[in-house]
C-alpha positions as CSV (number, residue, x, y, z in Angstrom):
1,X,96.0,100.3,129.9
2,X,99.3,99.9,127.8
3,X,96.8,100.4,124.3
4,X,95.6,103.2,125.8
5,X,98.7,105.1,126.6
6,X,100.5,103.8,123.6
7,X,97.2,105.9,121.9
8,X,97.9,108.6,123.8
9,X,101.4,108.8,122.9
10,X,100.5,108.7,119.1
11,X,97.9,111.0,118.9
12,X,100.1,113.9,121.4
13,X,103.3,113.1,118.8
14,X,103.7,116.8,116.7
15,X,102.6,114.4,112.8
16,X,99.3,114.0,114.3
17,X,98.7,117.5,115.6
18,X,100.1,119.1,112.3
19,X,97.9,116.4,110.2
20,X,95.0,117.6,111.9
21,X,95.6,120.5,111.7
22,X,96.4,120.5,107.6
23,X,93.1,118.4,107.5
24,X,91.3,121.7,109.3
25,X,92.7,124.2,106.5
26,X,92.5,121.8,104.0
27,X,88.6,121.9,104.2
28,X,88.1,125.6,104.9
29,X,90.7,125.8,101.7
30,X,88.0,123.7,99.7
31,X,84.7,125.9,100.9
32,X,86.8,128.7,99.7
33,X,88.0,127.4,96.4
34,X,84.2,125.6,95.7
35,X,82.9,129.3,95.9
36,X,85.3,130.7,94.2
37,X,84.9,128.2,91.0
38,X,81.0,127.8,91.6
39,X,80.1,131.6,92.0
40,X,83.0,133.5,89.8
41,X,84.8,131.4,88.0
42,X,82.5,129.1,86.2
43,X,79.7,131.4,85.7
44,X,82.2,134.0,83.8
45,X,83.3,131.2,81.4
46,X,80.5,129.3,80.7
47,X,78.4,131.9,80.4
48,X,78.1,132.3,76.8
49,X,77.4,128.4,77.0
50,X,74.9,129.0,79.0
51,X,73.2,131.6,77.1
52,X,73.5,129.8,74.1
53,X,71.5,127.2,75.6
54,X,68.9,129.7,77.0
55,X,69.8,128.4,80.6
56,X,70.8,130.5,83.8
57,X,71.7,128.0,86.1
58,X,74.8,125.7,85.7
59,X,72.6,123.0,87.0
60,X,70.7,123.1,84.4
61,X,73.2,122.2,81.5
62,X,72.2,118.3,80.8
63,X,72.3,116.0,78.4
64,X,68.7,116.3,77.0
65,X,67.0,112.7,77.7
66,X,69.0,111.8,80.6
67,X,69.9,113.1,84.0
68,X,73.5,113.7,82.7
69,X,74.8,116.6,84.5
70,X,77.7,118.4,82.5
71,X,77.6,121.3,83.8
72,X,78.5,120.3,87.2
73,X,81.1,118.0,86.0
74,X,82.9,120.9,84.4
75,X,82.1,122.9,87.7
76,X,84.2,119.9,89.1
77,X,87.1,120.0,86.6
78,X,87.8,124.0,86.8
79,X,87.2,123.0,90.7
80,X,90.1,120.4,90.9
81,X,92.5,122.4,88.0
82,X,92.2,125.3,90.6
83,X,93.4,123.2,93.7
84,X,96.3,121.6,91.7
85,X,97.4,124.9,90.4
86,X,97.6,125.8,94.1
87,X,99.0,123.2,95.7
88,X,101.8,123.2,92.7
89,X,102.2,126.8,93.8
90,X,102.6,125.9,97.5
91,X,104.8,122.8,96.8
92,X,106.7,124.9,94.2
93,X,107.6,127.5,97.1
94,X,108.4,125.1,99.3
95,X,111.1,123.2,97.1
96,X,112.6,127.1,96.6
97,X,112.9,127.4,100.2
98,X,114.7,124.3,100.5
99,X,117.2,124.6,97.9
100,X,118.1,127.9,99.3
101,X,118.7,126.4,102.8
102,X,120.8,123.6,101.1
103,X,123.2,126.3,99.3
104,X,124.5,127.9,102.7
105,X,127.9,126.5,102.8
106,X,128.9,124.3,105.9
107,X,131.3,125.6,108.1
108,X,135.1,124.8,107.3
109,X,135.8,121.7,109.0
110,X,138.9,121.7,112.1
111,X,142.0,121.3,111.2
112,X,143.3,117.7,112.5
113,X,146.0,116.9,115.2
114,X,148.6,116.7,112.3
115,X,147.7,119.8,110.3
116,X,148.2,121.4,113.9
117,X,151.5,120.2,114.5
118,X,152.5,121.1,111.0
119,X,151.5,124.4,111.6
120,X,153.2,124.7,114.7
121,X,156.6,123.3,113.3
122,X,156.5,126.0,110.9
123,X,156.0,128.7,113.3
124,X,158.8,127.6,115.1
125,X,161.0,127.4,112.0
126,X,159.5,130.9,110.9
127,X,161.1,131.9,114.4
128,X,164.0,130.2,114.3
129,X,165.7,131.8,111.2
């Protein structure tokens, strides 16, 4: 029983629950970014290649003789240039928020006992005269 809650514990602590949840966007994020380089992006700039080559499918761009597939694989390189473009993006906003957080100055610190007392011995003096 001690595995089990021990389990328990791990997969109710707030890492978990925000992994999973990034793991959830994370693949809706890739469905979106897949359509968006398979059915707009690639087709606008390899479409003179693929005209040249008297093809209309991506697909269809191989190395004649073999079952090489370029035209995927560059499907897959715009693909994964897109995603670290975004994530650089992301992590690029997210080092900005930081470094604004960082320049609030801290709040001055209390004086001590003896700057007190000082203070007080001069206020008295200040009287005194």
């Amino acid at each position: 029983m001690a595995i089990v809650k021990e389990f328990k514990e791990f997969a109710v602590r707030g890492n978990v629950m925000d992994l999973a949840v990034a793991v959830v966007i994370g693949a809706a994020f890739s469905k979106i970014v897949s359509s968006l380089v398979d059915d707009i992006i690639t087709p606008a700039l390899l479409t003179p290649a693929l005209k040249a080559a008297h093809l209309t499918n991506l697909a269809e761009l191989v190395i004649p003789g073999t079952a090489i597939k370029y035209g995927n694989f560059l499907s897959q390189i715009i693909s994964f240039v897109i995603v670290a473009i975004a994530l650089f993006i992301v992590v690029k906003a997210i080092n900005a928020t930081k470094k604004k957080e960082e320049v609030v100055p801290a709040a001055a610190p209390a004086p001590t006992t003896e700057e007190l007392l000082l203070t007080q011995i001069r206020d008295l003096l200040a009287k005194s005269k």
